[in-house]
N, C-alpha and C positions, 0 to 999 in steps of 0.2 A: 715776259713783262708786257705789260698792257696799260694804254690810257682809253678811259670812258670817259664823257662829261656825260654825266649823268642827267644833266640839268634837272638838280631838284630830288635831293637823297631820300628828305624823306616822303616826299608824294613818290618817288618810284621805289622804296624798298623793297617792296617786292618784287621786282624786277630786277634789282640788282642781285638780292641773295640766290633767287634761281637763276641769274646767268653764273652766279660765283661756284652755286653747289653744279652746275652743266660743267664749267669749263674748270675749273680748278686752277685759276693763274697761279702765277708765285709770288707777281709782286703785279699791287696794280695800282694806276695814279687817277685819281678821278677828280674834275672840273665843278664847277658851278655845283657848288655843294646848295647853295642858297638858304645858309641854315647858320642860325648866331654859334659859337663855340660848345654852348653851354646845350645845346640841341642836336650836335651828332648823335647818330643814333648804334654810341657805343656796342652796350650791351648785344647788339644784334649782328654787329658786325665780328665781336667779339664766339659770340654763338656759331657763327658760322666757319669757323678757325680761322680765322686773320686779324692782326695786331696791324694797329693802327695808328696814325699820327693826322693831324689836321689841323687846319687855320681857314675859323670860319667868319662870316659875314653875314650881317642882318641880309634879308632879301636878295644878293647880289652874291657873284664873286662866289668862292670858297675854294679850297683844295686841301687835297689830302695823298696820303699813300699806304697802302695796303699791304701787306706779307701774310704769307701763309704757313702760321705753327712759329712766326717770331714776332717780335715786337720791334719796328724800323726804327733804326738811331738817329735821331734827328740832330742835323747838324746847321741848319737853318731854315729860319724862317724871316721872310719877306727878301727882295733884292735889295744889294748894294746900292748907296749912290742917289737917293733922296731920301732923309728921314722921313718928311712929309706927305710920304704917300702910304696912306689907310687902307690900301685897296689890298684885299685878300688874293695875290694870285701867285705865289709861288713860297714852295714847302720841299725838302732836302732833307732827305737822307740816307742812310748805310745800311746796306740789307743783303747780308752774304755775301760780302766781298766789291759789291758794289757801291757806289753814289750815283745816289739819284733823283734829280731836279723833276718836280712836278708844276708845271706852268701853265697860266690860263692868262696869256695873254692878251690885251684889250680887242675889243672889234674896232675901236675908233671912228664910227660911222657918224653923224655925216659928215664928207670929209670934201673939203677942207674945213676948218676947223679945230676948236680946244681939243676935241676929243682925239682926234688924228696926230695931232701934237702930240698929246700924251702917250698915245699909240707909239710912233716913232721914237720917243724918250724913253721908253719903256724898254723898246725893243731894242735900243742901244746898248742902255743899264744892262739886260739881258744878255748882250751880244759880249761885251767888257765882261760879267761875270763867268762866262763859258771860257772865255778865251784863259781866264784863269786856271781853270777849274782845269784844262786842257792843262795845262803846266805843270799839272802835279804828277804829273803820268803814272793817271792811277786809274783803273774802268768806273766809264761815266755815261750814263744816260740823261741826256732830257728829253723827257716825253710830254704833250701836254698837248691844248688846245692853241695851236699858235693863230688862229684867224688868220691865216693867208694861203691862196692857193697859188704856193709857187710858180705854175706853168699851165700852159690852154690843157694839158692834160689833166688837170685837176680839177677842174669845173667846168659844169654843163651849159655850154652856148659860151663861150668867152666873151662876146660879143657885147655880151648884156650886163657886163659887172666890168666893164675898163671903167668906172670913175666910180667904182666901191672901194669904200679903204680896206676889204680883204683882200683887194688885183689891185692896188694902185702900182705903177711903177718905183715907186718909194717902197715900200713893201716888199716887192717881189727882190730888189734890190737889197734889202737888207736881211731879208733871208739867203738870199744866193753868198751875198759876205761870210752870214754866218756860219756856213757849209765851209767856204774855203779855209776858215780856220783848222779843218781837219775831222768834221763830222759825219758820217754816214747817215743820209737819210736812206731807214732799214726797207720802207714800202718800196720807197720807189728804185731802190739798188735793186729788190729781188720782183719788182715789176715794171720793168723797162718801157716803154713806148704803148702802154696798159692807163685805159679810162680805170680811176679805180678812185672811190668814193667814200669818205666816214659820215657824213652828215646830208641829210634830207629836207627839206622843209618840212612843216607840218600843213601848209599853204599849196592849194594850185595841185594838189596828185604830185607832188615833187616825188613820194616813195613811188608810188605806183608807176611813175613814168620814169623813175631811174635817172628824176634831173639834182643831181647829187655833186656835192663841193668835197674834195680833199682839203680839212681843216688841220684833223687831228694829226701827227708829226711822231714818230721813234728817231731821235739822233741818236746816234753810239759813235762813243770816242775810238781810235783806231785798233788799239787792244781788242774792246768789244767786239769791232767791227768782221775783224776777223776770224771771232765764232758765232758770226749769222749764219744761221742755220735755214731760217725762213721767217716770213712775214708777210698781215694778210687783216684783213676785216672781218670779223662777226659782222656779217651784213643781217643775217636774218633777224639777230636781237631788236631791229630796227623796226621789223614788220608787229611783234608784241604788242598786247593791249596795251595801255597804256605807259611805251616804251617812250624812251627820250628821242631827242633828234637827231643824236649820232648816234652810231655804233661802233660798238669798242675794236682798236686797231690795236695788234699785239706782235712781238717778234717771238721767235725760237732761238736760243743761245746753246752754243753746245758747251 
């Protein structure tokens, strides 16, 4: 399993179908589609064996989930717990015995403010629907773009992001909550006390100087957890011509 935020499906399709035809995921969750519904670029994704499901957004937002040789059973779209919120960033479903949440939770920058607010509401809603999903004791992944770098091991210079709403202590706090409900985060279980990076800037030499943020996130429910096999970054997809900002973060299941 694998999450990419692609940012931007169909300016990097070609980037994305040669990382799919290199690596061959099984199932993969991708971010910031930035493409209305009616604009996935089916056909293409279909060509390249993977069955598809998506919930897309003019300019912004988007997700989706990938399988390879099936079609994922979707079992929701958007979260629990405000009708009112339009924003494309989370998609569910059933994919060989699994569920599995694909999320692109807010950046909520600048913060404090609306957007941090929503940020925190979000990531609440979020936290309440996992803790369910947990309940069913059934294997559960969410993988996605969570915008927050849990711990000074997750991003480069710590120093320079304590008042970003990706490091704020509100954040780091309500991801550390989310974990105690009983999830494995899969990076950091199988790389302990390890600087290890999904996303770059495209600003500043950030690739080239390796000043790099841990965004992107593999939970697994405790079932799952205990057939981690391994976990890791496609870092070099990051180095590609006109690659996205992250690079795709994937586990091994036995």
């Amino acid at each position: 399993m694998i999450t990419f935020n692609v940012n931007g499906i169909n300016g990097r399709l070609p980037v994305l179908l040669r990382w799919l035809a290199e690596a061959e995921p099984d199932v993969v969750c991708l971010q910031e589609l930035k493409a209305l519904q009616s604009k996935f670029p089916e056909t293409a994704i279909r060509d390249a064996g993977y069955g598809a499901i998506w919930h897309g957004q003019k300019s912004w937002n988007g997700v989706a989930i990938l399988a390879r040789g099936v079609d994922p059973i979707e079992t929701r779209r958007g979260l629990p717990g405000d009708d009112e919120d339009t924003q494309s960033r989370y998609i569910e479903a059933a994919v060989k015995g699994v569920l599995i949440g694909c999320l692109y939770l807010p950046n909520g920058n600048p913060a404090p403010g609306p957007k941090f607010d929503y940020k925190l509401n979000w990531f609440k809603r979020m936290a309440s629907h996992a803790a369910e999903l947990l309940g069913h004791d059934i294997p559960v992944a969410l993988i996605g773009d969570f915008n927050v770098m849990p711990t000074e091991l997750d991003v480069y210079k710590p120093e320079r992001w304590v008042d970003d709403a990706l490091f704020r202590p509100e954040v780091r706090q309500a991801y550390r909550e989310l974990l105690e409900q009983g999830w494995t985060d899969a990076l950091r279980k199988m790389h302990p006390g390890e600087r290890i990076y999904t996303f770059w800037d495209y600003f500043r030499n950030a690739w080239g100087r390796n000043a790099g943020l841990r965004l992107d996130h593999l939970l697994l429910s405790p079932d799952l957890a205990k057939r981690l096999v391994a976990a890791d970054v496609d870092r070099h997809i990051r180095g590609w011509e006109k690659g996205s900002d992250h690079a795709p973060a994937w586990v091994l299941l036995s």
